[in-house]
N, C-alpha and C positions, 0 to 999 in steps of 0.2 A: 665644363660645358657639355651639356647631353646631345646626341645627335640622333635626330627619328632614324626609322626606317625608310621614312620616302624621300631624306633629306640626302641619306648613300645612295640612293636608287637616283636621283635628281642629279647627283653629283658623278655618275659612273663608278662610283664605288660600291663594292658589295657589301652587303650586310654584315657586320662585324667583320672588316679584315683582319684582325689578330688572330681567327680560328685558322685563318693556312698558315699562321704559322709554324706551325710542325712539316707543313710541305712542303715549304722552303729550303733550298739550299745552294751553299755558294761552290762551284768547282775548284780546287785546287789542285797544285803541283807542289813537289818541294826543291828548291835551289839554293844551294847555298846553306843548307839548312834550315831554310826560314820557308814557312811557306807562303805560296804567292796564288790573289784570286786571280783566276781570270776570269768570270765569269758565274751567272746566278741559272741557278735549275730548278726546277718543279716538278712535283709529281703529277704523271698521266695515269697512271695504271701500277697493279702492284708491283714492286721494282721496277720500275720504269721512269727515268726522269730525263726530262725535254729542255734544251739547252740551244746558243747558235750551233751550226756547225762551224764558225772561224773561232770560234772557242777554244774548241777539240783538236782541229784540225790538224795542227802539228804530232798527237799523239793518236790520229786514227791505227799505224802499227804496233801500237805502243798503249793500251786502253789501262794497264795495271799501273801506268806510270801517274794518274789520276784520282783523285781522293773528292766524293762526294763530301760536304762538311756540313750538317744541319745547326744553324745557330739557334733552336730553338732547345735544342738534347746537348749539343758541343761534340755529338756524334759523329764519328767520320767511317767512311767504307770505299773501300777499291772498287772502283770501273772494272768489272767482269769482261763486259761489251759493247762496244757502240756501233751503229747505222745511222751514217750521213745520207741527209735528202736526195734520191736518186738523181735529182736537177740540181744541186747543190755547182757553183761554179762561179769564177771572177771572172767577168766582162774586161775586154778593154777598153772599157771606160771607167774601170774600176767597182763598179757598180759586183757586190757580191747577190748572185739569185738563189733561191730557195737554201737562206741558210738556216738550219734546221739540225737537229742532229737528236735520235733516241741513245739513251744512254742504261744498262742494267745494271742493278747493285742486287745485292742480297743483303735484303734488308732486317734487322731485328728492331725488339721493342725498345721507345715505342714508334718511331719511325712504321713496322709494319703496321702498327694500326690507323697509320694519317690515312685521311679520308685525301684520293688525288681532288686538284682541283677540280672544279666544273667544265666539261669540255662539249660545246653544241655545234657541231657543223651550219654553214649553209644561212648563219643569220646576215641580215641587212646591217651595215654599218654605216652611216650618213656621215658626209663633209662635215663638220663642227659639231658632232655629236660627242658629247664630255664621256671620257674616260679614266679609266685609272691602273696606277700601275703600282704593282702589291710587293716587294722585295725587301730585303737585309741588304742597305747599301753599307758598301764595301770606304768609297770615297771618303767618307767621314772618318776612317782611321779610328785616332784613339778619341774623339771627341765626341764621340756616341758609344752607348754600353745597354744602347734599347732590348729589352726583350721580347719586345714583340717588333714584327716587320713594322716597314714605314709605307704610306701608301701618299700618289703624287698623283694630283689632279690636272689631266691638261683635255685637249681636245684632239680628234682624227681631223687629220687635213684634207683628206684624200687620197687617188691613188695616186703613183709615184708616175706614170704612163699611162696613155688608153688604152683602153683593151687591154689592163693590166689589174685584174683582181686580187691579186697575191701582195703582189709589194707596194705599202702604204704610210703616207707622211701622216707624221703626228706632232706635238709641239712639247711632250711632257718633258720633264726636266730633268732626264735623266742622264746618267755621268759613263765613265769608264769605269767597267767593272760592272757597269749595268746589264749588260748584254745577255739574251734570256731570259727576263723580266717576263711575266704573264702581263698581258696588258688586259684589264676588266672593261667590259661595259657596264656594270652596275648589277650582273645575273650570273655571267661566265667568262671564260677567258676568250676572248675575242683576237689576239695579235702576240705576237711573239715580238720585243724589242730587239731590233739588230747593232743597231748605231748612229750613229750621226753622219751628214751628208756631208762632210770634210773632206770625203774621199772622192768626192765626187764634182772634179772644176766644171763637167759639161754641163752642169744644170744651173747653176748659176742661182745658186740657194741662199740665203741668208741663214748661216751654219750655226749661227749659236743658236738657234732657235726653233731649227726644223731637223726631225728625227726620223730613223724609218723602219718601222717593224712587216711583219711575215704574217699574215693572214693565216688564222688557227687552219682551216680547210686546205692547209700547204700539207698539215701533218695527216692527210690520210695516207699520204703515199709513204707516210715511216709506219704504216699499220696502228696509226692510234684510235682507239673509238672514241665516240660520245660515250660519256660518263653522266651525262645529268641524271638519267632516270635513278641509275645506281645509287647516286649519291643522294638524292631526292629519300629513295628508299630506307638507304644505311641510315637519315637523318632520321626520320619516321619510327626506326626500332629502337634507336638509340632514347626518341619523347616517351615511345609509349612501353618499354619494357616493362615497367613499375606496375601500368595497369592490366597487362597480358599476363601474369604476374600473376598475379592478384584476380585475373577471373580465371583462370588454371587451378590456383590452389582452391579457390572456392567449389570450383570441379571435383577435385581431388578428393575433397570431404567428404564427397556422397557417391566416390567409385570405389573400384577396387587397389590394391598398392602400386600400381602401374600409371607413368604418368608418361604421354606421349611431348616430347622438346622442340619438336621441328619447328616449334613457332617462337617458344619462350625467349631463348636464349641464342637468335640467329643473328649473328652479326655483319654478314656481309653476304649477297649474292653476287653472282659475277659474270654469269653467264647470264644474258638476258632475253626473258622473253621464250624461255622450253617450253617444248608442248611435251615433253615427257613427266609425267607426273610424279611428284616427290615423293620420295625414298622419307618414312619413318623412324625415328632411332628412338628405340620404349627405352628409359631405364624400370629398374625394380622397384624403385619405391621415389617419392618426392625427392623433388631437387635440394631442397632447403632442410631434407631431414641427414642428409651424407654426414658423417663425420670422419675425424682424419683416420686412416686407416682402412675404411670400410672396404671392402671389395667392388667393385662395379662391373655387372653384368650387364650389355645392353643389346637390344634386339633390334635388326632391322628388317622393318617390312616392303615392300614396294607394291604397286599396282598393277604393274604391269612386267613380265619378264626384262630384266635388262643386270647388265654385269654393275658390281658396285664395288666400289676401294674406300677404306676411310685411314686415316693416320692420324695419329697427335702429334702435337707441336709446341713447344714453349719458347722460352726466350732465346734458347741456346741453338731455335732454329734447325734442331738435327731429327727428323720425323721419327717417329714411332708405328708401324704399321700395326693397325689392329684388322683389316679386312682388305685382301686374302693377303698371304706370304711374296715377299719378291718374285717377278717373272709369273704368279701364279695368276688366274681367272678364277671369279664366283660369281655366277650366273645364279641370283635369285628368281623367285616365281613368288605369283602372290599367295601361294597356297601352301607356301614353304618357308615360312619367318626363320632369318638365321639369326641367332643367341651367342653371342661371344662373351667371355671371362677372363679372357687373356690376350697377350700381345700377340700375333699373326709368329708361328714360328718358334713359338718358347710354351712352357708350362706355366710362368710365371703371370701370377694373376694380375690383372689392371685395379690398382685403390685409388683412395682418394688421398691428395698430398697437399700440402698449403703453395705449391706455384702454380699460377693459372698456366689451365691448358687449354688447347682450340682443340677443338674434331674437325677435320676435314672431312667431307662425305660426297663424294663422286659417283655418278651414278649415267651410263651411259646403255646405247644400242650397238654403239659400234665397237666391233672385235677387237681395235687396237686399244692395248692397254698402255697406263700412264706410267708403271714398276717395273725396272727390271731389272734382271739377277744380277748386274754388277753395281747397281744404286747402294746399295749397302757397302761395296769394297770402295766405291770412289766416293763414299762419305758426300751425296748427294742431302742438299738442304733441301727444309719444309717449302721456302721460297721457291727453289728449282721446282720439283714438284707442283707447285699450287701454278706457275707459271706454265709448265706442260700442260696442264690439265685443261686452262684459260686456251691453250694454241687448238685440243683438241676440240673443247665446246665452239670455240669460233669458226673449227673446219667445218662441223656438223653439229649447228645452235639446236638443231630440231630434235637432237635426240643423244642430247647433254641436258646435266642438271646437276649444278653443284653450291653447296652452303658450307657455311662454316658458325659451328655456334661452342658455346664453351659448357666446362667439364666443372663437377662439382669439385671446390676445395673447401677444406676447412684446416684451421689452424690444430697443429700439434700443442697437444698438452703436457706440459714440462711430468717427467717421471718422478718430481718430488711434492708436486700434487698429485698424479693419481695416487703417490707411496699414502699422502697425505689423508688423501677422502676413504680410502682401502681403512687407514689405522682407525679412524674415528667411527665406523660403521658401528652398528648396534651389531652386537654378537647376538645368532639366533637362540633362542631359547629350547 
């Protein structure tokens, strides 16, 4: 049975829920040897994922004792670090407030590439307004083997108190082990599922059937932002790369062997909204002519003075500086294109390899830089990094700028074909 678009929007569900799939994930511990959920998380931001805080709670000392688990990869990763909601606290009436909690992982593929869910402060949520609520439940045991999340249709009741905009009753049907659930209104994630009113004798609730989640606008105070535009964006590069493509090369025809990428191949921005004007990365010749081996020289230009850093990155998450060297500063000008050929530090040249690689390309006014001289001895990750960079564009948005777009590969050719195509050559005459 097919289901519209206006039929998920009508229903508070979002547009194909099985696309967060990948942003899903369940918390774990291990006891006994077995592990046990307590609890469902999502992505907010790059490593960044959002959970209760009575979830965590017991292991706030303890963050490494924690394993993020994505049931969409079967991928799991250690709790680096978590921050519980500054107001995060249990009444004596039992009643738990702003429970909330950010959580960081360092994340790899493809986990690094989930797009977070959609996060909009500040909307209107009405009494019996349908919702929904998008998770990998846990309850079901061995009697589900879903690959994609399940999504559960209920209604917002209200709030929980007057004069109480945070904490709000809902009716959806969700269980133990649900806890963290993003709850949808049909666009973005509107409410965080807490639990059930069981706990709760002062109110005098009919508990199988009324619920109470945390109001998305609880988590600015864990420093989360609005993600829609972002993601709105990432969604846009992702329809139209084929055709940006395709009128570049068509470019490409009638230029010279220089093809400028800042547009082609961007996959993500992150920093929203710069008025510092983007930084350029020329390669030598077309994107789609590299092959394996090839050398890659790339040049960057900018418009306006300002310091720039770029690294690569692959799956194994360990950055590669290609601009400037750890602890170091490079302060371009527009009148000064710098041309790199090699990694930041070595002689050894940059080629093209058959595993995808990102560019990172940061581009700022302000002095303080993202590299320093002991990032290389404490085996600092592309994530840590890409994360810094996110903490400095949000101290000073106006005069950060940063993308990430990907590096030419092409597949190795077995040396018993080239031995191959070499024997068969016409000898010259």
């Amino acid at each position: 049975m097919s289901t519209s678009l206006s039929q998920y929007k009508q229903h508070g569900l979002p547009d194909n829920p099985e696309r967060y799939g990948p942003s899903l994930a369940h918390i774990i511990t291990v006891e006994n040897n077995q592990d046990v959920v307590l609890g469902q998380a999502w992505l907010a931001g790059p490593g960044m994922l959002i959970t209760c805080a009575h979830v965590i709670e017991r292991f706030i000392n303890t963050p490494g004792a924690l394993i993020a688990k994505f049931p969409a990869s079967g991928n799991g990763y250690t709790i680096r670090e978590l921050k519980v909601h500054p107001k995060f606290s249990r009444a004596a009436d039992q009643l738990v407030r702003y429970d909330a909690a950010l959580l960081y992982v360092e994340l790899r593929y493809p986990e690094r590439e989930a797009n977070p869910l959609p996060v909009q402060f500040n909307k209107t949520v009405s009494a019996q307004q349908e919702v929904s609520a998008v998770r990998y439940p846990v309850h079901l045991g061995q009697f589900t083997s879903s690959p994609n999340p399940l999504a559960q249709i209920g209604r917002m009741l209200g709030p929980l108190r007057k004069n109480d905009s945070f904490h709000i009753l809902h009716d959806l049907a969700l269980a133990p082990g649900d806890s963290g659930s993003p709850i949808f209104d049909g666009q973005t994630v509107v409410a965080l599922h807490c639990g059930d009113t069981a706990t709760l004798p002062g109110l005098n609730l009919p508990t199988t059937s009324i619920r109470l989640a945390l109001s998305i606008d609880a988590l600015k105070d864990l420093g989360v932002e609005e993600n829609l535009v972002t993601a709105e964006r990432s969604a846009f590069w992702n329809v139209a790369r084929a055709l940006i493509a395709f009128i570049v090369m068509f470019f490409v025809s009638f230029a010279a062997t220089s093809i400028v990428v800042n547009g082609q191949h961007v996959q993500t921005w992150t920093i929203e909204k710069p008025t510092l004007l983007p930084v350029q990365v020329v390669l030598e010749k077309p994107f789609q002519s590299y092959r394996f081996g090839d050398p890659v020289t790339m040049t960057f230009r900018v418009e306006e003075p300002c310091f720039v850093y770029a690294f690569l990155a692959g799956a194994d998450d360990m950055p590669v500086l290609v601009l400037p060297s750890f602890g170091e500063k490079e302060m371009l000008t527009p009148d000064a294109p710098h041309t790199v050929s090699t990694v930041a530090g070595s002689r050894d040249p940059m080629k093209v390899g058959s595993k995808p690689l990102k560019l990172h390309v940061f581009a700022t006014k302000n002095s303080e830089f993202p590299f320093y001289t002991s990032d290389k001895a404490n085996k600092v990750t592309a994530s840590m990094l890409t994360r810094r960079i996110l903490k400095l564009g949000k101290d000073d948005p106006s005069a950060a700028w940063h993308l990430v777009m990907d590096m030419p590969t092409a597949e190795e050719i077995p040396k018993f074909v080239l031995d191959s195509v070499k024997k068969n050559q016409p000898k010259a005459q």
